[in-house]
N, C-alpha and C positions, 0 to 999 in steps of 0.2 A: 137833594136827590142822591140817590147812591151811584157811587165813580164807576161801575160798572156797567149797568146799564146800557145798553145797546140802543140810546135812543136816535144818535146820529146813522142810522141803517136805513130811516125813515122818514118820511116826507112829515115836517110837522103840520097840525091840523090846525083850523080857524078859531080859534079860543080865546078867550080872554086870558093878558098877564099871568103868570103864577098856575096856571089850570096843569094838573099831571098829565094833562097829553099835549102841552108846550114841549119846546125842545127841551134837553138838558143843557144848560152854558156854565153849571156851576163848576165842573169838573174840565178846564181843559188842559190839564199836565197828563190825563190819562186817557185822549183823545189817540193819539198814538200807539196803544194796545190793540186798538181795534181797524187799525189801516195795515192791510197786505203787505209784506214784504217779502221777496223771492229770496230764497237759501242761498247761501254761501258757496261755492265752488267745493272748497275743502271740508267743508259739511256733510255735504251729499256725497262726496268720496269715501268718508270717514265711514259715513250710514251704509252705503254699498258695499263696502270692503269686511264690515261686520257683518252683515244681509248674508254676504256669498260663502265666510266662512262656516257660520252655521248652518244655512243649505248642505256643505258638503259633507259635514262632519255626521249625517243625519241619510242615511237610507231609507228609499222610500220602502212599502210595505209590498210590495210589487219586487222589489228587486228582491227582497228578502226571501220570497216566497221563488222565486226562479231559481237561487242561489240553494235553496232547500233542496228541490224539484231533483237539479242538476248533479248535486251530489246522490240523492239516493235514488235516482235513478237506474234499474234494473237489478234493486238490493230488496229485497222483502224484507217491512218492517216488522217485528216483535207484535203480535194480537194483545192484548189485555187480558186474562181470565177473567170469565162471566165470573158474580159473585155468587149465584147461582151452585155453578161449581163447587167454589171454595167451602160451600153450607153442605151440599151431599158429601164434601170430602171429608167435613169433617165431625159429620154424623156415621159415617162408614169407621171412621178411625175410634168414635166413642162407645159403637156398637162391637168392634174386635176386639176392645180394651174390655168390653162387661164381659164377653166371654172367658178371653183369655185368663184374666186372672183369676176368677174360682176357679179355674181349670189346674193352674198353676200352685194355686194355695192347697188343693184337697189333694193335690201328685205330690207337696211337700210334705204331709200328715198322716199320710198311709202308713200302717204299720210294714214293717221292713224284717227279713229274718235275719238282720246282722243284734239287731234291738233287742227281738226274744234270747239268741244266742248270749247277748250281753246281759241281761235280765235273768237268767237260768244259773250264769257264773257267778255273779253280784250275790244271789241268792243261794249257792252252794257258799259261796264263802263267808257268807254275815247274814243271813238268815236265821230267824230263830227255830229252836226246837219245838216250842212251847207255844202256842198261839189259837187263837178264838176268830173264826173266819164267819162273815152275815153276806149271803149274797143273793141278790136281788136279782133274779133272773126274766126277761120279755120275751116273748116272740111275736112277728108278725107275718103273716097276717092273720087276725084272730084274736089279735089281745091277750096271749096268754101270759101269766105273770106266777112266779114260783118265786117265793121265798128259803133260801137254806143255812139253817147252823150248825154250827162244825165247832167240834171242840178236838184238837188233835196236841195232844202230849209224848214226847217223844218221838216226834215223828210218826204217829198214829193218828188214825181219826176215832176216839173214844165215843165218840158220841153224833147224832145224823138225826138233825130234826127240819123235814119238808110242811110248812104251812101247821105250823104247831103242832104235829106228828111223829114220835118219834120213828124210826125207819129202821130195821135190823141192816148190819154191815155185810154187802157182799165183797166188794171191794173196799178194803181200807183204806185204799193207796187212792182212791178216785178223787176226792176233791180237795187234795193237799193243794199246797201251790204249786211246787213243781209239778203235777200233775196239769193245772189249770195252765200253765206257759206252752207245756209239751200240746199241748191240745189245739193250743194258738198255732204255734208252728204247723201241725198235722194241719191247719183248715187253711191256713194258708198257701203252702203247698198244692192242698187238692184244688183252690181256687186260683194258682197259677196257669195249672196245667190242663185244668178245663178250660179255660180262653173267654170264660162268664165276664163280665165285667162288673166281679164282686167288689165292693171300697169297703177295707179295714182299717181302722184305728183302736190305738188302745193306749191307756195313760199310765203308765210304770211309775214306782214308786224310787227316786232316787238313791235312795236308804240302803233297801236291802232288795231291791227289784221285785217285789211283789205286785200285781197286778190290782192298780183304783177301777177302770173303768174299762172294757172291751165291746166293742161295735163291728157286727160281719153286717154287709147291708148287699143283695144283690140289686141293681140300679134295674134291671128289663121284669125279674117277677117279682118285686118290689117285697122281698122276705128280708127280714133284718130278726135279726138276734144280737140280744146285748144282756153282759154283766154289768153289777156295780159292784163293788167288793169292799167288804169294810174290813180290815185287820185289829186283832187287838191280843196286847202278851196281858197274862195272868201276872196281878202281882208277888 
């Protein structure tokens, strides 16, 4: 029989020898496991003295919550922001950033009269005499589209051909380049001082300040006019 077995607990039954519900007799060195014995004096001190330190060292969830109470008592605590919020805030913020910046980039592109003035000098002093000018002229609204070439030698225009035409010369001086800058300036001007909110650019050549590309657009009655200018010297 196995030495643990708890058979001495119970009353043994009417059996025959040897039967598994005879008592157990085979095991008695370890009959003494299973009889009662009352703790030690210095036992039970040892256990209580342990018991009590860790009770104290341990707050219950009651005093914690008094101890919270008490201090912040008649202090208003800090609200959370909905997150709510945080999404409108930070759709308003995505929304003033899409404005602001085209706003910012087309205010930094503008043609300027410090530019033409720079582009007039550039081109009195390294400009050539000699040159073959194709310019590609729009307006809107209406589609209109004029093509002109210019052949100017000595600072002349010798020649004035509109949409494969030639054109007799009333002014010779009209479509030089220094002409075409003065021109810039003069519409610039006028659309300062009218208070339109006209947007000009226009794309200068580094070289010798000859004008690539000029754009007047009024934004309210939606008119734009624009050159493309092509330059070229005789060899």
């Amino acid at each position: 029989m196995h030495p643990f077995r708890r058979c001495q607990c119970r009353q043994a039954f009417q059996n025959p020898q040897g039967h598994h519900r005879q008592k157990c007799t085979t095991a008695p060195g370890y009959r003494h496991w299973l009889r009662y014995r009352g703790r030690s004096q210095a036992r039970v001190h040892r256990f209580r003295k342990w018991y009590r330190r860790n009770i104290q060292s341990r707050k219950p969830r009651k005093l914690l919550c008094q101890a919270s109470t008490k201090v912040n008592r008649g202090i208003p605590m800090p609200r959370s922001i909905p997150r709510s919020l945080w999404f409108f805030a930070i759709l308003i913020a995505l929304g003033t950033t899409a404005i602001v910046v085209p706003w910012v980039f087309n205010r930094s592109i503008q043609l300027s009269t410090q530019q033409i003035d720079n582009a007039i000098t550039l081109w009195k002093n390294s400009g050539p005499t000699d040159y073959d000018l194709e310019i590609l002229e729009a307006k809107e609204p209406g589609g209109f589209k004029k093509q002109l070439l210019i052949k100017v030698r000595k600072q002349k225009i010798i020649s004035l051909v509109i949409d494969g035409n030639f054109v007799p010369l009333q002014d010779p001086s009209q479509y030089q380049v220094l002409d075409l800058l003065e021109s810039m300036a003069k519409n610039l001007a006028t659309d300062q001082q009218s208070g339109q909110p006209f947007f000009t650019t226009a794309s200068l050549a580094s070289k010798d300040g000859h004008p690539l590309r000029y754009v007047r657009r009024n934004s309210i009655t939606k008119e734009r006019f624009e050159w493309v200018i092509k330059m070229k010297t005789p060899d």
